[in-house]
N, C-alpha and C positions, 0 to 999 in steps of 0.2 A: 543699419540693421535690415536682414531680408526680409522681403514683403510678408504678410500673415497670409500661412497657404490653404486655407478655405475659410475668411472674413464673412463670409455669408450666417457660416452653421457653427454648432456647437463651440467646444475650445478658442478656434478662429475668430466668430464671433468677439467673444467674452475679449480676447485677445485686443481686434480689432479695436474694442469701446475703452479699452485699460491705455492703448497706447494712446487713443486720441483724447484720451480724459486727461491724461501725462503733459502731452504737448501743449494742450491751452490753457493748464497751469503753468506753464514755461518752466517747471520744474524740470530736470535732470534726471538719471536716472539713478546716481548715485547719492542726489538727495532725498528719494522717495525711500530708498535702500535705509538709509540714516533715519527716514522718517516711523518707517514701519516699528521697528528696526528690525533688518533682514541683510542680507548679503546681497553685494551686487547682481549676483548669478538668477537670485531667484527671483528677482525683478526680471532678469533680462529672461530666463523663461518665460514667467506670467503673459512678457509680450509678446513672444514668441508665436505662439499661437498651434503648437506641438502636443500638448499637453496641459490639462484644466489644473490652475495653481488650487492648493489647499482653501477652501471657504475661509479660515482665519486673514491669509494674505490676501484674499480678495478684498474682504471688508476695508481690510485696512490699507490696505495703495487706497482703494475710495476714499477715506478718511485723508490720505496724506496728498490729495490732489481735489478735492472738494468735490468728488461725484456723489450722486443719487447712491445712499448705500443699497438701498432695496431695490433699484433697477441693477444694480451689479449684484445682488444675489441672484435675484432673478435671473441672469443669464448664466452666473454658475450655477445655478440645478439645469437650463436645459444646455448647458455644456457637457452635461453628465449624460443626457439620455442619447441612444443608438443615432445613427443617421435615418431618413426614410429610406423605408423598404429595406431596414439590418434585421434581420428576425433574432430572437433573443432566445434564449437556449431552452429546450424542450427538455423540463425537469420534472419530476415526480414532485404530489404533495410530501410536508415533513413526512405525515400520516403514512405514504404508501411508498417510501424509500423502503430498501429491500438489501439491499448490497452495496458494495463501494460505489461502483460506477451511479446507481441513483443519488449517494451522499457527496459527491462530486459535482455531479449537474446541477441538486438543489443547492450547494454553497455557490456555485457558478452564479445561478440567476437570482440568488437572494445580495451578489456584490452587483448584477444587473439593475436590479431595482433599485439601488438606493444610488442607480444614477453614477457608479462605476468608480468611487471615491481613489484619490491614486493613492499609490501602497504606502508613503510618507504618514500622509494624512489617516488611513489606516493603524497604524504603527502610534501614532501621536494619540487618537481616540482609544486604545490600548490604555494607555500609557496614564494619560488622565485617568481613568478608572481605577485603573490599579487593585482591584479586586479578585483578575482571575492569570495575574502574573503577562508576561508582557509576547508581544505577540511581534517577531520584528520585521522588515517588509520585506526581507526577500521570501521568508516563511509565506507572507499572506499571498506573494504574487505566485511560487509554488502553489498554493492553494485555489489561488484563482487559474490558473493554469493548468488542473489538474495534475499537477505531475506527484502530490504528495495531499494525504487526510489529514486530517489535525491527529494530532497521535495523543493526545488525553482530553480531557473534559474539560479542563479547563480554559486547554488552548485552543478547544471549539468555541467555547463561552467567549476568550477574546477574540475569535476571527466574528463573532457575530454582532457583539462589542460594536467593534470597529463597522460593522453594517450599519449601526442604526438600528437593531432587532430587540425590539422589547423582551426586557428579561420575563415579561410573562409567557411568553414562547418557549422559554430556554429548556423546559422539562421534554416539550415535544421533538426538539432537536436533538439531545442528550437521550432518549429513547432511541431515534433515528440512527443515531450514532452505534448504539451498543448493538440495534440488528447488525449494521453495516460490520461492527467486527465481529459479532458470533456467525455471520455468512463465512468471513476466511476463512476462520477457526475449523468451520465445518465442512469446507471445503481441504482443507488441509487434511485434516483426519482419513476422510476419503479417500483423496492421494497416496495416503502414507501404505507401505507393503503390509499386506497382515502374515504376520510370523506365526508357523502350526504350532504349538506345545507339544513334545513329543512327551508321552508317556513313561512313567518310568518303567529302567530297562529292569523285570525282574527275575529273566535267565543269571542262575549263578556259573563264576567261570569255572567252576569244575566241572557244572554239566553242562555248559559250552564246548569244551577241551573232549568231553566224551564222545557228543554227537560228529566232532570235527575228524576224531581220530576211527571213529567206525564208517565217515565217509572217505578214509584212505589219504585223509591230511594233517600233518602233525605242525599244532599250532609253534611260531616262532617268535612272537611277544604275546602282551599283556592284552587279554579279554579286552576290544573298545566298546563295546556292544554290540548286539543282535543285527543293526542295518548300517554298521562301520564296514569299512571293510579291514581284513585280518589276514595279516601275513600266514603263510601256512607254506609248510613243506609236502609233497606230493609223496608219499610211499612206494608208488609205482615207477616215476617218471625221476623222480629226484630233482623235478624243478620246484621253482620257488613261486607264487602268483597270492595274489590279492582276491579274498572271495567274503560274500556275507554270509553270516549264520543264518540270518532268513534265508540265504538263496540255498543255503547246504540244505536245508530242511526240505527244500521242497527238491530235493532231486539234483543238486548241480556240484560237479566237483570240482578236479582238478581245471584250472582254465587252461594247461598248456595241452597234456594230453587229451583232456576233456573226458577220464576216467568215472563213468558216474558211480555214485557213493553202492555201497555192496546192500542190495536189499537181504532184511532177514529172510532167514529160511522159515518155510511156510509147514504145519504143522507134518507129520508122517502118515503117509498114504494109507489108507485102511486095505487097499487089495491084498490080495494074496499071490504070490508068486505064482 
């Protein structure tokens, strides 16, 4: 098996003490497998020294090779905490999370603190609960990864579960939680186009067809409303163009000749000849 690639520190470590606790049992590694009982594989992780095996299979390789169970706990919790000089992720309190991005951070460094449990062993403390339905690891590592938020309550309740987080917490987190979605919500809202209400049109189309036909265009279908536009024939020109009844109103006629509508006659002159 290849050597353990940092025997000094954390995982490594833990690694380190598991294989050489193995060997001066003269046990195997497929007996220890038997002993636990576990699968060849996840003995031959534990020694590996890649990744911190689950606290249950720690105990218990200790148990099936006759180590100090408490000096092998003890190196699984500091197999769990950062290397020196790892800075640990820079998260809002529950109290002062705001949006996704802070409900992200703070799930981040609340799997930070509890020493960075792997997603298995996650998935498993779910699971024993069984209270708030089950939470599976590639979900939690999404989660720890930011790439995805717990998407209900309950499946926050088991990613926290799975921390180690007193359910007397769980109120302030579930708070947390429901700013984090009324933030989208209302950023959504925002986003979205605001659509005008158009008024109802209350020109009728007879006196539509009136105003059209005294500005020298005789309509060609059916009244669409006042700021449609409306086929119409030109009296003068005998073309055919598209014009609005607002734009007729205020002065505009035919589009191709550009004939404007005939102003009425203004009252008769009082001079005298």
């Amino acid at each position: 098996m290849r050597p353990v690639p940092v025997p000094e520190y954390g995982a490594g470590r833990l690694a380190a003490a598991l294989r050489r606790g193995r060997e001066k049992s003269g046990k195997s590694r497929e007996q220890v497998a038997d002993a636990i009982p576990c699968s060849l594989a996840t003995v031959q992780r534990a020694e590996a020294g890649k990744q911190r095996p689950t606290q249950s299979v720690t105990r218990a390789f200790a148990r099936a090779c006759g180590l100090d169970e408490d000096k092998m706990a003890d190196l699984w919790e500091a197999a769990g905490k950062p290397a020196r000089g790892t800075k640990r992720t820079q998260a809002p309190g529950v109290n002062f999370v705001r949006n996704e991005a802070d409900l992200g951070a703070a799930l981040l460094r609340t799997h930070e603190d509890n020493a960075r449990p792997a997603f298995r062993e996650m998935e498993r403390r779910a699971e024993r609960h069984g209270g708030f339905g089950r939470l599976d690891r590639m979900t939690a590592w999404r989660i720890v990864h930011r790439k995805v938020l717990p998407t209900t309550e309950n499946q926050l309740k088991a990613f926290l579960i799975a921390c180690n987080v007193s359910e007397a917490a769980f109120p302030e987190w579930v708070r947390a939680w429901r700013r984090a979605k009324a933030g989208v919500q209302s950023a959504t809202l925002r986003r979205a186009p605001q659509t005008r209400t158009r008024r109802p049109d209350s020109t009728e189309p007879a006196a539509a067809a009136k105003i059209m036909r005294a500005a020298g265009l005789r309509p060609i279908d059916d009244f669409p409303g006042t700021a449609r536009p409306w086929t119409a024939q030109c009296v003068r020109c005998g073309k055919l163009s598209r014009v609005r009844l607002d734009h007729v109103r205020r002065g505009t006629g035919c589009r191709v000749c550009h004939a404007k509508p005939r102003q009425p006659e203004g009252p008769p002159s009082s001079g005298t000849a």
